[in-house]
Structure formats: C-alpha cells, structure tokens
PABA-793361 format. One record per residue: residue in one letter; x, y, z of N, C-alpha, C, O in turn. Coordinates in steps of 0.05 Angstrom, whole numbers, padded with zeros to 5 digits. Atoms other than C-alpha are relative to their C-alpha. Layout:
   type      nc1      nc2      nc3     cac1     cac2     cac3      cc1      cc2      cc3      oc1      oc2      oc3
      A        X        Y        Z        X        Y        Z        X        Y        Z        X        Y        Z
...
***
This chain:
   type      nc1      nc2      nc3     cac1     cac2     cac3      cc1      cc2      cc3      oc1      oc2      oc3
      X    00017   -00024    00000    00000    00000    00000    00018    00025    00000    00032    00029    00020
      X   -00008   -00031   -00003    00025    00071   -00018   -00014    00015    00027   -00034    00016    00041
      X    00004   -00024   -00029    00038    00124    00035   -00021    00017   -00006   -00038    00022    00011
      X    00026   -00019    00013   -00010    00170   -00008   -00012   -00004   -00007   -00021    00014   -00021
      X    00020    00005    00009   -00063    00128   -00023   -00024    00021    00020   -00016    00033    00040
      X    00021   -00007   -00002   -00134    00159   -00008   -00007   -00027    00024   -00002   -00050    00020
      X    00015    00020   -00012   -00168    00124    00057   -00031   -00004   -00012   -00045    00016   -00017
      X    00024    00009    00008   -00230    00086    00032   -00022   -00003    00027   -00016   -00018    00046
      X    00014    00002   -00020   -00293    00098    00077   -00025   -00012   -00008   -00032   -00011   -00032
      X    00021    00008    00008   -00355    00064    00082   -00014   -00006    00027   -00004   -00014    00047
      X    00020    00000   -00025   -00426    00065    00127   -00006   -00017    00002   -00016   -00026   -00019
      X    00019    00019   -00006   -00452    00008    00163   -00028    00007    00003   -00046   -00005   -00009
      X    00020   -00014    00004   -00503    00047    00178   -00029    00008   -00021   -00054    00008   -00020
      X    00017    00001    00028   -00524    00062    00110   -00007   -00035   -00005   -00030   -00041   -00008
      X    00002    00023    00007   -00517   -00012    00099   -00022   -00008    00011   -00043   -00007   -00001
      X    00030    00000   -00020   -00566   -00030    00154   -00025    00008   -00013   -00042   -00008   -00021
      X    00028    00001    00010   -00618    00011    00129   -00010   -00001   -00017   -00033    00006   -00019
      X    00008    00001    00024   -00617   -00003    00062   -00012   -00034    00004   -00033   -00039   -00007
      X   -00001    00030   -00010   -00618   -00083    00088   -00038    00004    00014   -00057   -00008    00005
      X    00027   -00009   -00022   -00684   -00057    00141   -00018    00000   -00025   -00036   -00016   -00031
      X    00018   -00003    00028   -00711   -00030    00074   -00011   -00023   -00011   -00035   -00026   -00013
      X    00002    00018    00021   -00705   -00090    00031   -00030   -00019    00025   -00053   -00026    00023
      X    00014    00019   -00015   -00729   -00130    00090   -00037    00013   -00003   -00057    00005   -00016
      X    00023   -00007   -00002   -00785   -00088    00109   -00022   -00002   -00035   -00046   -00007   -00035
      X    00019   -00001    00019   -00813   -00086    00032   -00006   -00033   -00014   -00024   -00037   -00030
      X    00015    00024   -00001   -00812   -00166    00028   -00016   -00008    00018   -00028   -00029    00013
      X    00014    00008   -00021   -00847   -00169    00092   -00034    00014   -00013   -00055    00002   -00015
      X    00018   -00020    00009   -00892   -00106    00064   -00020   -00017   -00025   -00045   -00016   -00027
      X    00018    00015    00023   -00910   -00151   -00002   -00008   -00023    00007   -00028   -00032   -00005
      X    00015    00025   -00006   -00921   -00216    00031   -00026    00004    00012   -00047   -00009    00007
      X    00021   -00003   -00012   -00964   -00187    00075   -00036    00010   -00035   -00057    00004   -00046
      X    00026   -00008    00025   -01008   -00156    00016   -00004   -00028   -00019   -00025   -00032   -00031
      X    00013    00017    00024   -01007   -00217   -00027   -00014   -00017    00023   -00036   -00023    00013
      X    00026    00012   -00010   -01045   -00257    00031   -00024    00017    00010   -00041    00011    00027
      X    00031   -00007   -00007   -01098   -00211    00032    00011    00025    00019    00004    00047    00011
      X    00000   -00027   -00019   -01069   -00161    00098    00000    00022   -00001    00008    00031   -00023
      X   -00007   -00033    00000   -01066   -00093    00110    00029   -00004    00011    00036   -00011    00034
      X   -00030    00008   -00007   -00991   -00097    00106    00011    00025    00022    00032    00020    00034
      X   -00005   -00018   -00011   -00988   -00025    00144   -00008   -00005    00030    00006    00003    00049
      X    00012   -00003   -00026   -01030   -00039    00204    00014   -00033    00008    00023   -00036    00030
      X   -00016    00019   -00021   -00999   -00116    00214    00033    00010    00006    00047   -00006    00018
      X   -00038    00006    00004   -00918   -00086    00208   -00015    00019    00028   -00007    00009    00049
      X    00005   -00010   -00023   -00954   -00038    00262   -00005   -00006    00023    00007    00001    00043
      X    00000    00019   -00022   -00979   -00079    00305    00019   -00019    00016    00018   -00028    00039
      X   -00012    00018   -00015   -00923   -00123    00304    00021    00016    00010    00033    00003    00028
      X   -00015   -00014   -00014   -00875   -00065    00323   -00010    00000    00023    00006   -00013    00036
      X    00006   -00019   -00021   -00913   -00037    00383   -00010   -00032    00023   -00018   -00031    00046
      X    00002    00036   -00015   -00923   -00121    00409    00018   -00017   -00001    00019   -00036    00013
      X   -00027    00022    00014   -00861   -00155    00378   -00014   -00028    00004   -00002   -00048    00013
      X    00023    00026    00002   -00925   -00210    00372    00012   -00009   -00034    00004    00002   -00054
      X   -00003    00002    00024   -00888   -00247    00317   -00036   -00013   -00023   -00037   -00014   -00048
      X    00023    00011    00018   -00960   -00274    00288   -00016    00017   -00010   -00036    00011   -00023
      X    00012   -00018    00024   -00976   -00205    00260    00010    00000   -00029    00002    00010   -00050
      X   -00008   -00001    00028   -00937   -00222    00211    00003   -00032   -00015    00010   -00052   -00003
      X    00002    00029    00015   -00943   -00281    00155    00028   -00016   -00007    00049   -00005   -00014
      X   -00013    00020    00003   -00906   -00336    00147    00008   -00006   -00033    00024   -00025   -00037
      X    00002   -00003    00019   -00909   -00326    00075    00028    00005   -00026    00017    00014   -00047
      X   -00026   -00008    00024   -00841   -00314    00023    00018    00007    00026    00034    00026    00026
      X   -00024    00004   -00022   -00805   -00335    00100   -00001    00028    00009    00022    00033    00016
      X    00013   -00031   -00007   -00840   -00251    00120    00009    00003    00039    00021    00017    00055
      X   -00011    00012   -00033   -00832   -00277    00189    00020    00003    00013    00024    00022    00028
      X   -00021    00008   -00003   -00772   -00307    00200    00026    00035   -00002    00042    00041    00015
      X   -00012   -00026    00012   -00741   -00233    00162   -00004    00019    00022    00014    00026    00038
      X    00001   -00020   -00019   -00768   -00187    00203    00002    00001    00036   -00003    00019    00052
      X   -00007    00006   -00034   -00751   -00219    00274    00031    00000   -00002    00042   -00009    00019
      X   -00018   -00001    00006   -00682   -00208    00244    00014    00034    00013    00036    00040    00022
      X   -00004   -00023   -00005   -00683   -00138    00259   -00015    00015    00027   -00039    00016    00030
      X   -00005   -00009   -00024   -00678   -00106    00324   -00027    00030    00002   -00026    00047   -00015
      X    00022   -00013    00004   -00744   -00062    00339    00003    00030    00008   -00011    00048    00001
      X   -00013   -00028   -00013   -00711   -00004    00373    00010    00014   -00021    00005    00038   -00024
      X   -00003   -00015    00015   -00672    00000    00307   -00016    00008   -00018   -00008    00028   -00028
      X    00020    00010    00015   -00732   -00011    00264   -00014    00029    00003   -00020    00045   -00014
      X    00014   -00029    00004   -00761    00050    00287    00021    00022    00002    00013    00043   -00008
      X   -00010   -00021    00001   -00706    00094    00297    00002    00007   -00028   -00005    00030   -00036
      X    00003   -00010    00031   -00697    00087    00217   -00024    00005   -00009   -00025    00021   -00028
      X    00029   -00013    00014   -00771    00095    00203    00000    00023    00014   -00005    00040   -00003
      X   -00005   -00030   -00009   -00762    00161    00252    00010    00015   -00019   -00001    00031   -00034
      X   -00029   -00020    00021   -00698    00187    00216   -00019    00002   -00023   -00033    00021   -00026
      X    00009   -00002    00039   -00726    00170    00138   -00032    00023    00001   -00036    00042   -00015
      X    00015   -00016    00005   -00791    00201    00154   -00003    00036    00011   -00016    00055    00004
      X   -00011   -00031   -00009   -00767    00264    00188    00029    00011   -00026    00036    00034   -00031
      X   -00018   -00006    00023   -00715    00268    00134   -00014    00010   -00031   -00006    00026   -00047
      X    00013   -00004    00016   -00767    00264    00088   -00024    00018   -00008   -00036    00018   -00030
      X    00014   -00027   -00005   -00807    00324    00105    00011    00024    00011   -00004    00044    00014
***
C-alpha cells in the first residue's frame, strides 16, 4: 500500500438501512399478497413484537424478527423526518 493512497470509507449504517428496507418491503408484499393490511400488521407487530402479526409467507416472518425493533423504528423516525 502507498503512503499516499486515499483512505476508503464506508457506512454500516447506510448498509443497515438499506438491508431494514429491503427487508421491510418483502415483509410489506407478503403481507399484501395474503390478503393483509400490510401497514397496520408491520404496526402492530412493532408496538407487540407479537411475531404472528406477521405471515409466514415468502419466510415474512422469519425476516423481520431479524431486525432489532428499537432499530426498526429509529430508521422509520430518521427516513420520515428526513423526508419532510
């Protein structure tokens, strides 16, 4: 490695919530293709961490007990205060 190379930086952070994202919008479409209101079960299952708000469906489940609920909303906080 050169003395004058450029340090290469990169966000976990960003990584995370692009990952939260993906997750949350297979969880978001499974839920809609069995029929749910995919808004009011991802709601419910935040504010209960009751995994059986959510379907078992394209493994919807399994995905979103992956992710930590504290962070789950701090990024839906941030993105939507970012976004207004």
């Amino acid at each position: 490695m050169a003395i004058n190379e450029p340090t290469i930086s990169f966000s976990i952070a960003g990584d995370k919530e692009k990952e939260v994202q993906e997750t949350l919008l297979v969880v978001y479409d499974a839920l809609k293709q069995k029929g749910y209101d995919p808004i009011n079960q991802i709601v419910g299952y935040i504010l209960s961490e009751d995994p059986t708000y959510i379907t078992t469906h394209n493994n919807a489940r399994s995905l979103i007990r992956h992710i930590d609920r504290d962070e789950l909303l701090q990024i839906l906080v941030k993105n939507y205060i970012n976004k207004n």
